[in-house]
C-alpha positions as CSV (number, residue, x, y, z in Angstrom):
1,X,0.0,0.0,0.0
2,X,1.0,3.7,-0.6
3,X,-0.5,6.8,0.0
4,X,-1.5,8.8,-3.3
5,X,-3.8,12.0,-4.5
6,X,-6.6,10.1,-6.1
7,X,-8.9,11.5,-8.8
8,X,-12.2,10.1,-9.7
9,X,-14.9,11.5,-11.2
10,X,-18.8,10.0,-11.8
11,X,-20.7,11.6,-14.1
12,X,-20.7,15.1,-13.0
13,X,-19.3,14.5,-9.5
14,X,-15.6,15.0,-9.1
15,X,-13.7,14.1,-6.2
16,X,-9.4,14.4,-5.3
17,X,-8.8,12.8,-2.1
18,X,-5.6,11.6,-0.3
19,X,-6.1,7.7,0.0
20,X,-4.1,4.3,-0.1
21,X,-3.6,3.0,-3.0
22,X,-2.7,-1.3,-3.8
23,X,-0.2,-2.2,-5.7
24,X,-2.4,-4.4,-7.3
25,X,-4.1,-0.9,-8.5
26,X,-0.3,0.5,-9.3
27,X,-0.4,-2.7,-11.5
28,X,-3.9,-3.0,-13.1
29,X,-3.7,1.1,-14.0
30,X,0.4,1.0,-15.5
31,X,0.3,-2.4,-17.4
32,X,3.5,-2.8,-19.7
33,X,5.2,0.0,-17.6
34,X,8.5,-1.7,-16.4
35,X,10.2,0.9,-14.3
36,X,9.1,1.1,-10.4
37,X,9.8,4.5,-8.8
38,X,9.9,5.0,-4.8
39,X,8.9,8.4,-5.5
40,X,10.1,11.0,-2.8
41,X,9.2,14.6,-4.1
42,X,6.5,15.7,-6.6
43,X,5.7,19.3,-7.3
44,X,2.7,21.4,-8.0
45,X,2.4,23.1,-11.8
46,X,0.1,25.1,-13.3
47,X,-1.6,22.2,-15.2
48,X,-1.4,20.4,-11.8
49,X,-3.5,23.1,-10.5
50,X,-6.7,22.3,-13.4
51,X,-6.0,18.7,-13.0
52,X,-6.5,18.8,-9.2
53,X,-9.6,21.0,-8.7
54,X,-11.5,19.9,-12.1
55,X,-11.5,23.4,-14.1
56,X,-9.8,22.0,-17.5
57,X,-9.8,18.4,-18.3
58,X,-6.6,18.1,-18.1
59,X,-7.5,14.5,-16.7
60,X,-8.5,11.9,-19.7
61,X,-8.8,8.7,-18.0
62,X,-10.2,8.1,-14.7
63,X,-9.8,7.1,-11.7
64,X,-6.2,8.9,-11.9
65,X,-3.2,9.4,-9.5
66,X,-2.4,13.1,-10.2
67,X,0.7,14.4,-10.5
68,X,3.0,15.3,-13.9
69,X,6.5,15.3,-12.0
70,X,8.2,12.8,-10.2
71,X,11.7,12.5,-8.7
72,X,13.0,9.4,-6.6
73,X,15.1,6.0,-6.8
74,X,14.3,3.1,-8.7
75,X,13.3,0.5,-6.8
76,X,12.4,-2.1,-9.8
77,X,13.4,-2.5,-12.9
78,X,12.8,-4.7,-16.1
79,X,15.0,-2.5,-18.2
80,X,18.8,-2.7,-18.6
81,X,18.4,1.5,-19.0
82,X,17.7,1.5,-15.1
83,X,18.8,-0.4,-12.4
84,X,17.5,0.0,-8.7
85,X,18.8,2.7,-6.2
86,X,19.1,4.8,-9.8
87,X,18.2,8.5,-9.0
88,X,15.3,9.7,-11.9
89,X,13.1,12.4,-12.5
90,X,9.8,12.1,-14.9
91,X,7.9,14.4,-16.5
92,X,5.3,14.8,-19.1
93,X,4.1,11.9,-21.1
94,X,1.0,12.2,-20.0
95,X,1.5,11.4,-16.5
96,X,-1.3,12.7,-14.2
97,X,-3.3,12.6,-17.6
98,X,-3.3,9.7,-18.8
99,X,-0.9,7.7,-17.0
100,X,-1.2,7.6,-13.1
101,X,1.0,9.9,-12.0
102,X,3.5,11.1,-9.5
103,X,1.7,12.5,-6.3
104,X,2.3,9.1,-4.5
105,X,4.4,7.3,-2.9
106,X,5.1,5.2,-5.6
107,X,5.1,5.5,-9.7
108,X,6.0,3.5,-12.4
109,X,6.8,4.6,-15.9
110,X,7.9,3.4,-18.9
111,X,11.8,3.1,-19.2
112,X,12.1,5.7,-22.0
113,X,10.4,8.3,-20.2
114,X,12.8,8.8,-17.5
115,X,16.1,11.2,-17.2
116,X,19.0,10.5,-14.6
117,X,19.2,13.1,-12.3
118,X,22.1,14.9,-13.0
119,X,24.4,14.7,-10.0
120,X,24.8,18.9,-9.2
121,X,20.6,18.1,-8.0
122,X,19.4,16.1,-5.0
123,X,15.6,14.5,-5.7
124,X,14.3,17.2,-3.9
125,X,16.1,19.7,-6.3
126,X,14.8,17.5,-9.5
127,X,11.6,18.1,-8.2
128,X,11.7,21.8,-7.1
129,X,13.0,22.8,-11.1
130,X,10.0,20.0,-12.0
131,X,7.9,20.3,-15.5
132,X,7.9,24.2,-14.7
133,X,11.5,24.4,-14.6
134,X,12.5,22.0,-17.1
135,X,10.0,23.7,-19.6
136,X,11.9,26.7,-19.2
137,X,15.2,25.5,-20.0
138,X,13.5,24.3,-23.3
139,X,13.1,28.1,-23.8
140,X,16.0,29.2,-23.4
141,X,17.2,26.3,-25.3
142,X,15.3,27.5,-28.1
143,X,16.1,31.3,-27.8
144,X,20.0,30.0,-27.7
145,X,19.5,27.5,-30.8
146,X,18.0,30.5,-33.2
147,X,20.7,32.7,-32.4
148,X,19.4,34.9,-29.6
149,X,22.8,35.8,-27.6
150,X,23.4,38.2,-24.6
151,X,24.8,41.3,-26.7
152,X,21.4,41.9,-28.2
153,X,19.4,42.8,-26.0
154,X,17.0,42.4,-23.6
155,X,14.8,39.2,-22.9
156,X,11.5,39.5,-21.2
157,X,9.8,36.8,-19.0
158,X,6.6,37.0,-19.0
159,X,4.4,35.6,-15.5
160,X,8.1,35.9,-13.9
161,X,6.8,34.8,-10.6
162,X,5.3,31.6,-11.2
163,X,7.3,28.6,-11.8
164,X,8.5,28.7,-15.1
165,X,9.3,32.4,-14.8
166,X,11.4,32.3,-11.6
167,X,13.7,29.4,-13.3
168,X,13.7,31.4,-16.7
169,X,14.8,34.3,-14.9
170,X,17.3,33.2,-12.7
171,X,18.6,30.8,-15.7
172,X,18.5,33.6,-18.5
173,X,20.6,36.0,-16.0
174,X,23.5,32.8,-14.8
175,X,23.8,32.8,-18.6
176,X,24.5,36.9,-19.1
177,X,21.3,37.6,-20.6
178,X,19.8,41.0,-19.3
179,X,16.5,40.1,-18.2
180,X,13.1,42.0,-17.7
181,X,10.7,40.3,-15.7
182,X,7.0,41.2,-17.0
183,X,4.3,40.6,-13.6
184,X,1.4,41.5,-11.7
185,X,2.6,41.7,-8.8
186,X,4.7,45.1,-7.8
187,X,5.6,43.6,-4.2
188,X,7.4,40.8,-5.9
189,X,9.9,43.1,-7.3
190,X,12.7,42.5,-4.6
191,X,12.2,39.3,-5.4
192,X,12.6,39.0,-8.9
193,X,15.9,40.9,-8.8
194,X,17.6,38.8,-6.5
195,X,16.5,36.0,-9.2
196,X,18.2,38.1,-11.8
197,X,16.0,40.2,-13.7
198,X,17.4,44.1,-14.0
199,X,14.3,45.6,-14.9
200,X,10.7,45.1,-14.0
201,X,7.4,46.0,-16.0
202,X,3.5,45.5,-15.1
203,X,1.9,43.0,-17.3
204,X,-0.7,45.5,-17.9
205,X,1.9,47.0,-20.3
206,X,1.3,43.6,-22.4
207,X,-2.4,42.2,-21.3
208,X,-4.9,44.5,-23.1
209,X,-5.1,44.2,-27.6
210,X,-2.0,46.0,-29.3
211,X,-1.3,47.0,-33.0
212,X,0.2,44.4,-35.3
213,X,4.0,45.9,-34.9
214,X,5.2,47.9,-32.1
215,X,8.6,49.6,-31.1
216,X,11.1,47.0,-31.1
217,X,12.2,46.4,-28.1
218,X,12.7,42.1,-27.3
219,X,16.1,40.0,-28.6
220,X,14.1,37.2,-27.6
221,X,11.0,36.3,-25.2
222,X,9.8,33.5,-22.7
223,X,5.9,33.3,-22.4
224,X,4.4,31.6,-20.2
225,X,0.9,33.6,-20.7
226,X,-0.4,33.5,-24.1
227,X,-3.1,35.3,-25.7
228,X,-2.9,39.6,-25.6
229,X,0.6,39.2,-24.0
230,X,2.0,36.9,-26.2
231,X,0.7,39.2,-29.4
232,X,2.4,42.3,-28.1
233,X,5.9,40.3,-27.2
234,X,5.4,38.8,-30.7
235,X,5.1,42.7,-32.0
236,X,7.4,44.5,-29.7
237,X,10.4,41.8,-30.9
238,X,13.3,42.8,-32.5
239,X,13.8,41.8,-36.0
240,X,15.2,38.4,-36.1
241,X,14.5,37.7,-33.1
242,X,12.4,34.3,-31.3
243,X,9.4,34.0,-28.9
244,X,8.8,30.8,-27.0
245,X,6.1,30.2,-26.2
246,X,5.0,27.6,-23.3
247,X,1.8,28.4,-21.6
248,X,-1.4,30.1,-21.5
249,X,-2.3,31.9,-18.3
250,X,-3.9,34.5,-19.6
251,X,-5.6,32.4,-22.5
252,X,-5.3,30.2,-25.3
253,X,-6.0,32.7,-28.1
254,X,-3.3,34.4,-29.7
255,X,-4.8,37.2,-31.3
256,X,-2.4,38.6,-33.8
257,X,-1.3,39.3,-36.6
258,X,1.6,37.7,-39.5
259,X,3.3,41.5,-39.3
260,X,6.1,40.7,-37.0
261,X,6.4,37.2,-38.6
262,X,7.1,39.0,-42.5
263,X,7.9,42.5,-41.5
264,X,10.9,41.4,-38.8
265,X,11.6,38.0,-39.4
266,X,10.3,36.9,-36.0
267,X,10.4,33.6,-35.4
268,X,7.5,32.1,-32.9
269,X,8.9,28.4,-31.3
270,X,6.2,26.5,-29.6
271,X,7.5,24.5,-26.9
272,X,6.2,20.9,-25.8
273,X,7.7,19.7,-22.8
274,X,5.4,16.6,-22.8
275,X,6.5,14.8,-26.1
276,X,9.8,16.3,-26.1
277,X,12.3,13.5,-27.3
278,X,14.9,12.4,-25.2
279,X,17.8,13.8,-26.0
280,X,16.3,17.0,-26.0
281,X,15.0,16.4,-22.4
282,X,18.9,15.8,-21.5
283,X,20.1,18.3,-23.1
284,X,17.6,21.0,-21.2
285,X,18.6,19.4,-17.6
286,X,22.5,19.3,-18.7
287,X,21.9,23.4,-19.1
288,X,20.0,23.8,-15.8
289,X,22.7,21.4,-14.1
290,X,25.4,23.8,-15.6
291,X,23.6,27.1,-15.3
292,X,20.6,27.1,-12.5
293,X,22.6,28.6,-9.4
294,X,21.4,26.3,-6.4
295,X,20.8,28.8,-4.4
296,X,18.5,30.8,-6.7
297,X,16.8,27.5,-6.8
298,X,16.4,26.9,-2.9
299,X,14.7,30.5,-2.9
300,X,12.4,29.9,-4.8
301,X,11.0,27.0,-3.2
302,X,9.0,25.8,-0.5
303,X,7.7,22.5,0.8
304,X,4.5,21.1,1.6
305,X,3.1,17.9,2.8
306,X,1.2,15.3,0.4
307,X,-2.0,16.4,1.8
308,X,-1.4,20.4,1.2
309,X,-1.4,20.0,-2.3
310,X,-5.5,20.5,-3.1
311,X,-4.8,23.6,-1.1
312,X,-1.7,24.7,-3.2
313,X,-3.9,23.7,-6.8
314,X,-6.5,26.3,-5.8
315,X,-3.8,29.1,-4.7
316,X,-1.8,28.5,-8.2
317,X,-4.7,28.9,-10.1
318,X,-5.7,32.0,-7.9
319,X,-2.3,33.5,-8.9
320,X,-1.2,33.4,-5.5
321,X,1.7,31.0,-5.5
322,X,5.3,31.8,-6.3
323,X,8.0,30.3,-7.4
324,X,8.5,26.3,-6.8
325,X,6.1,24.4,-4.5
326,X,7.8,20.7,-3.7
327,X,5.5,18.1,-2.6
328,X,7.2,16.1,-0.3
329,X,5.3,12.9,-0.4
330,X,6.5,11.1,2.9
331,X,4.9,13.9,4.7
């Protein structure tokens, strides 16, 4: 038996409760799955925060064991990829969607899906940079591959406090990028700058409709928001430069135009952090194991019990969590 956050919902009645799970369950809901994780830390993301309280169906197969980030040892294997007391961290794959996922105290996973924990991180640390974190090394990954370098200019973040703003932030400034941190939240500023970021704007500046092209003012751009903000970054971008674009707080419209596309040579890269393919998953948690200052990490975390997390789901979604919330799942 092991404790878990289990979802079920019956027709229109949806219920997320902490409860022990089998492992007969475990093994009825993962058949063909040949990796076992003792999982230790999970984390709470934005999409953790829908699939948790029911307000997108994030959740496609039911019952579920949320959770789209794990980190722990292997404690079985069937693989030679992985052999047990190996130190792993999944995410995406449709974990806590499809897949039961990884707030529990135990997963299991397909071996292809999981990444070594590079040895600069602790499990805790694997699950404090999490989907949120890892997703923003694939931006910054991106920015880097289409030529966005340090001398030319500045990079906004967009939704800099939440999770994969804080690691963009205090990633884009380890690597000498001059960063401007784009939020709603003015009392935040102190924090932000000790992350990195050397200027500050209000993401009113971005949030309400814009014109098609706008004074140039972005080498490159991580969005975590989408819709009005993501069309004025797209038309305030300097010519040549590249957005990434990774979320949708604000919405999932993008209501703009081709201008900054044919006019600047803007290039727009959509990032997936749940089909990514391996190497590409390695390659984004090589850069945060060379770049992410620890420290910067630690700060902007905090840790909460298995049972907090249906409290932390409704305060992300409420806007009123920052940074990196780890689940420890023992607790």
């Amino acid at each position: 038996m092991f404790k878990a956050i289990y979802l079920t919902k019956d027709n229109d009645q949806f219920a997320a409760t902490v409860r022990e799970v089998a492992d007969a369950e475990l093994d009825a809901a993962t058949p063909g799955d040949d990796v076992t994780i003792a999982v230790q830390y999970s984390t709470i993301n934005y999409k953790d925060g829908l699939a948790l309280t029911n307000k997108s169906p994030v959740v496609r197969k039911w019952p579920m064991v949320a959770g789209i980030d794990a980190a722990g040892t292997v404690i079985a294997s069937g693989n030679a990829l992985w052999q047990a007391g190996d130190k792993v961290v999944l995410n995406g794959w449709g974990v806590g969607e499809t897949h039961w996922g990884g707030l529990a105290q135990k997963a299991r996973a397909r071996a292809e899906w999981l990444v070594r924990i590079p040895l600069a991180f602790s499990t805790r640390d694997a699950a404090a940079i999490g989907t949120a974190g890892y997703t923003a090394a694939l931006c910054v990954l991106a920015l880097r591959q289409h030529g966005v370098e340090p001398a030319q200019g500045e990079v906004l973040v967009t939704g800099a406090t939440g999770g994969v703003g804080s690691v963009a932030v205090a990633l884009l400034a380890a690597l000498d990028y001059k960063v401007v941190a784009a939020t709603g939240k003015a009392a935040e500023a102190d924090y932000l700058r000790a992350l990195g970021a050397t200027a500050i704007i209000d993401r009113k500046e971005l949030a309400a409709p814009g014109k098609p092209l706008q004074k140039e003012r972005w080498a490159g751009v991580v969005d975590a928001v989408g819709s009005h903000t993501l069309a004025n970054a797209c038309a305030q971008t300097k010519a040549g430069g590249t957005v990434a674009a990774c979320g949708l707080a604000q919405g999932m419209d993008f209501p703009a135009t081709v201008a900054p596309f044919i006019l600047r040579g803007v290039t727009l890269a959509g990032i997936d952090s749940v089909l990514a393919p391996h190497a590409r998953r390695e390659a984004a948690w090589h850069l945060l194991a060379e770049h992410l200052p620890l420290a910067k990490l630690h700060a902007m975390t905090r840790e909460v019990g298995l049972a907090d997390s249906l409290a932390v789901a409704r305060d992300i979604l409420d806007g009123k969590v920052r940074g990196r919330v780890v689940v420890n799942v023992n607790a």
